[in-house]
C-alpha positions as CSV (number, residue, x, y, z in Angstrom):
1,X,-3.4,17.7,7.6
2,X,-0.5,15.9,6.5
3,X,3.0,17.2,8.5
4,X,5.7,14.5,7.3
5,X,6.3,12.8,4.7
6,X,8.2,9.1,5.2
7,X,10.2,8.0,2.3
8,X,11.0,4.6,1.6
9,X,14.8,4.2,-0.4
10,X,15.5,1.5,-2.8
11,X,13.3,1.5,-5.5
12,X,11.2,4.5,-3.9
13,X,14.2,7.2,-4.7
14,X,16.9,5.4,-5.9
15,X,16.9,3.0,-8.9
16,X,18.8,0.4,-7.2
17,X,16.6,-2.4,-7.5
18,X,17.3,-3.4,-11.0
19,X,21.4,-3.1,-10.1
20,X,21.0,-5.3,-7.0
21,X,19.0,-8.1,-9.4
22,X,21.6,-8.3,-12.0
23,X,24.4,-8.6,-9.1
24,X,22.6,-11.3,-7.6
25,X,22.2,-13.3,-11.4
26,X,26.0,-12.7,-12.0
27,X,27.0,-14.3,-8.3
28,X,24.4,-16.9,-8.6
29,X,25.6,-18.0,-12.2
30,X,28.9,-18.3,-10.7
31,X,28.4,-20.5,-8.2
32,X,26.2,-22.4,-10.6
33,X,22.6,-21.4,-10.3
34,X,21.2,-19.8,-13.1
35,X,17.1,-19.6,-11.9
36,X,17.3,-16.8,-9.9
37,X,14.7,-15.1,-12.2
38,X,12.7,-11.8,-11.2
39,X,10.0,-13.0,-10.1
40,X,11.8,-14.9,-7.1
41,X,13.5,-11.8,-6.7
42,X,10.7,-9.7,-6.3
43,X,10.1,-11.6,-2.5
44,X,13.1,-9.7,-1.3
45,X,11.4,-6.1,-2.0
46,X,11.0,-4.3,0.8
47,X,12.5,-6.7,3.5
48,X,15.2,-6.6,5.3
49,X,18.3,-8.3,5.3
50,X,17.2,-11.3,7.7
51,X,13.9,-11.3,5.1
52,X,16.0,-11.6,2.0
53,X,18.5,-14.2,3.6
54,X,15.5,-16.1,3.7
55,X,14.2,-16.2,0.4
56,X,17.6,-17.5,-0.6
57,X,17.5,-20.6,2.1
58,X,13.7,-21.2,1.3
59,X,14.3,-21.6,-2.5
60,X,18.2,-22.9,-2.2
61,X,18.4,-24.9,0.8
62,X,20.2,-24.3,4.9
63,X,23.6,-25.2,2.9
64,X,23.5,-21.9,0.5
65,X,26.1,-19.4,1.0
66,X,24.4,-17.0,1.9
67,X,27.2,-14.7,3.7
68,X,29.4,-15.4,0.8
69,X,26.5,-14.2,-1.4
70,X,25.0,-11.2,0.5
71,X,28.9,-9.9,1.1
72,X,30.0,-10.4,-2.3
73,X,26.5,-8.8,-4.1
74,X,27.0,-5.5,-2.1
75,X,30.3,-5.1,-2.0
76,X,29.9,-4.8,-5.9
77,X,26.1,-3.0,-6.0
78,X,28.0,-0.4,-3.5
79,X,30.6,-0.1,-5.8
80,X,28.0,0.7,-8.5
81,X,26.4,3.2,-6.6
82,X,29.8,4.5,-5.6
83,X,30.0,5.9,-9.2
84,X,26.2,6.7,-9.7
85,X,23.2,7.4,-7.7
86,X,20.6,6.4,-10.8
87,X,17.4,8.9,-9.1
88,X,14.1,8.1,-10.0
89,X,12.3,10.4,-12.1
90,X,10.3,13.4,-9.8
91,X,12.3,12.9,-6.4
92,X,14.4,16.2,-7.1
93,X,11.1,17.9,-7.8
94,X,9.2,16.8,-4.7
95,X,11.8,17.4,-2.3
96,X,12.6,20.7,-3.3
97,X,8.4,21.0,-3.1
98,X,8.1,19.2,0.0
99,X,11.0,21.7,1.7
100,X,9.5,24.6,0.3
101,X,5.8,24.1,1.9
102,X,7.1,23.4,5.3
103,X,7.2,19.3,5.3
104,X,9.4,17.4,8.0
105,X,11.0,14.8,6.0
106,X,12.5,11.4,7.1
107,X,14.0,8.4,5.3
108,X,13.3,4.9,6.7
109,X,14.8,2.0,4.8
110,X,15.6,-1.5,4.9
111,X,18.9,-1.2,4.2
112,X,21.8,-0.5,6.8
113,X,23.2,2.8,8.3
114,X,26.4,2.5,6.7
115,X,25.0,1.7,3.2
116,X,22.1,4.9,3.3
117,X,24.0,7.5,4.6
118,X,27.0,7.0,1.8
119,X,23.8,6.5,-0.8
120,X,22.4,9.9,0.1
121,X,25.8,11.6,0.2
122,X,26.4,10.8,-3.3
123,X,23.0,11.3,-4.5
124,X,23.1,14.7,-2.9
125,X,20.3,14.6,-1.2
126,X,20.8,14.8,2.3
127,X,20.1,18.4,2.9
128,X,16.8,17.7,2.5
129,X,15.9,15.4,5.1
130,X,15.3,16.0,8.7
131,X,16.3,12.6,9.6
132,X,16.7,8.6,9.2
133,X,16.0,5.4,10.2
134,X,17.5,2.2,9.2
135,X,16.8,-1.4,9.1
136,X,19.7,-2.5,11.0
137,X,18.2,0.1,14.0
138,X,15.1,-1.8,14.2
139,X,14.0,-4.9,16.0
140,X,11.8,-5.8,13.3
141,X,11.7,-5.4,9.5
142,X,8.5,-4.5,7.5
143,X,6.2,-5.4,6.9
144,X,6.1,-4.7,11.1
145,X,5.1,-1.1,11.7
146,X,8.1,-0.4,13.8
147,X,10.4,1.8,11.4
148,X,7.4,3.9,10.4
149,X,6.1,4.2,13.7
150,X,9.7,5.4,14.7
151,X,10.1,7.4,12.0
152,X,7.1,9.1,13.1
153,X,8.3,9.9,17.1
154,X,11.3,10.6,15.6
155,X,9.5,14.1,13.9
156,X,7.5,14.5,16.6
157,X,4.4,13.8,14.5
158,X,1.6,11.4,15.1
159,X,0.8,8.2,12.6
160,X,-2.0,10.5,11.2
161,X,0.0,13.3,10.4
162,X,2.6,10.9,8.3
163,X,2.9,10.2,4.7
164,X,4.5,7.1,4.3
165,X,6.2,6.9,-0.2
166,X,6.7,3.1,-0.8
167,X,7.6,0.8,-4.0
168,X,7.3,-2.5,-2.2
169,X,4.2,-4.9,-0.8
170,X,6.0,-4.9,2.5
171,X,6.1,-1.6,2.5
172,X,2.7,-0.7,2.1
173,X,1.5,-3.5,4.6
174,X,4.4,-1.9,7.0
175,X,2.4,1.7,6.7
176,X,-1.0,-0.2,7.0
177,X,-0.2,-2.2,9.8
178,X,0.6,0.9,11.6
179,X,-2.2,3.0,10.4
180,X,-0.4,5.2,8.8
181,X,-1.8,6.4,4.9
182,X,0.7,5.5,2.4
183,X,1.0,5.9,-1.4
184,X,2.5,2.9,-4.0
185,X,5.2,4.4,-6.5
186,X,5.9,0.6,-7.8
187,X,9.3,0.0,-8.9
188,X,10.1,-4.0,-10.0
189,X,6.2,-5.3,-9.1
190,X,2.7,-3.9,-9.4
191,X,1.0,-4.6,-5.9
192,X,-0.9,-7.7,-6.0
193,X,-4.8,-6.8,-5.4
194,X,-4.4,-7.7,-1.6
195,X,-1.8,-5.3,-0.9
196,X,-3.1,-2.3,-3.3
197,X,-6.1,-2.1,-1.7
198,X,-4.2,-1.3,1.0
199,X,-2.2,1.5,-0.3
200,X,-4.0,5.1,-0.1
201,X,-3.6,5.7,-3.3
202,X,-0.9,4.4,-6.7
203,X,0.9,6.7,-8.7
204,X,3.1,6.4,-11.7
205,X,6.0,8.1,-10.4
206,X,7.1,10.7,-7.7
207,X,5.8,13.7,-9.2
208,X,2.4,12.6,-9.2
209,X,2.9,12.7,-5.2
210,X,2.8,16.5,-5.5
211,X,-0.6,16.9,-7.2
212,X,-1.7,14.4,-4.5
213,X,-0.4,16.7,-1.4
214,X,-1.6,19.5,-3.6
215,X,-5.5,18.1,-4.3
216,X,-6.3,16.2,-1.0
217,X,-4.7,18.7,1.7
């Protein structure tokens, strides 16, 4: 029997993905680089920020600026966000199911403290969690287990008892690699073979989550 339910951010609830890209193609045309294309993109899903500073030096080179890059990117995605949380389609519906039937809730994300807690203000959905985890509180970014393993002593729940709601491959190899079940709502990319036969089960969007809790528990 499932007890909690771990939900991923970016791309899982919040249509942020597509923002951050198009930030990135505007800062990278300005300093000159105009092949920053969605598939090269599409390596940063799911990591955090150490993971995605990498892409950039891998494809780029050690002398990219990345600080100036990374600052400039998110003090403008923030700003966009600042003015409207864009929700994905089915997250209003499965929360209020999931706090209705008694589900602990938790939010673990790549992303830092500062960035998630002003992101679920403004999306107004804050009341319905019973806690978070961030990547800037973690030693290690997914796809390592460790913010879904936390996430889980952090309700009290064992791996078992977990739900972990995902968009990205790293995701669903973070909730593999810690045994816990875990179910694809792609955003961006479709999960290569390799990774979605990993993944519990793929859905179209969040409300298929509900006939899933619904049918299998």
């Amino acid at each position: 029997m499932k007890k909690a339910i771990i939900f991923d951010m970016d791309g899982l609830m919040i249509d942020s993905e597509r923002v951050t890209y198009q930030e990135y193609v505007k800062k990278l045309h300005m300093l000159g680089h105009d092949d920053f294309t969605e598939d090269l993109y599409k390596h940063c899903l799911g990591k955090n920020k150490a993971g995605i500073c990498k892409v950039f030096t891998d494809h780029y080179g050690d002398n990219f600026p990345m600080k100036e890059v990374w600052d400039d990117v998110h003090v403008w995605i923030d700003e966009s966000l600042r003015n409207h949380v864009p929700k994905k389609d089915g997250l209003d519906e499965l929360l209020q199911y999931l706090k209705t039937h008694g589900y602990k809730t938790i939010v673990a994300t790549s992303s830092a403290r500062v960035r998630v807690d002003e992101i679920l203000k403004n999306a107004e959905i804050v009341d319905y969690f019973d806690d978070s985890i961030c990547g800037d509180e973690v030693k290690h970014g997914k796809p390592d287990p460790e913010i879904f393993l936390t996430a889980c002593q952090k309700l009290g729940v064992t791996p078992d008892e977990a739900l972990v709601l995902e968009d990205s491959e790293a995701g669903i190899l973070a909730a593999y690699n810690g045994r816990i079940d875990v179910i694809c709502v792609p955003d961006m990319k479709y999960p290569e073979p390799d990774y979605a036969s990993k993944a519990t089960k793929i859905v179209d969007s969040l409300k298929d989550v509900i006939d899933y809790l619904e049918s299998s528990f």
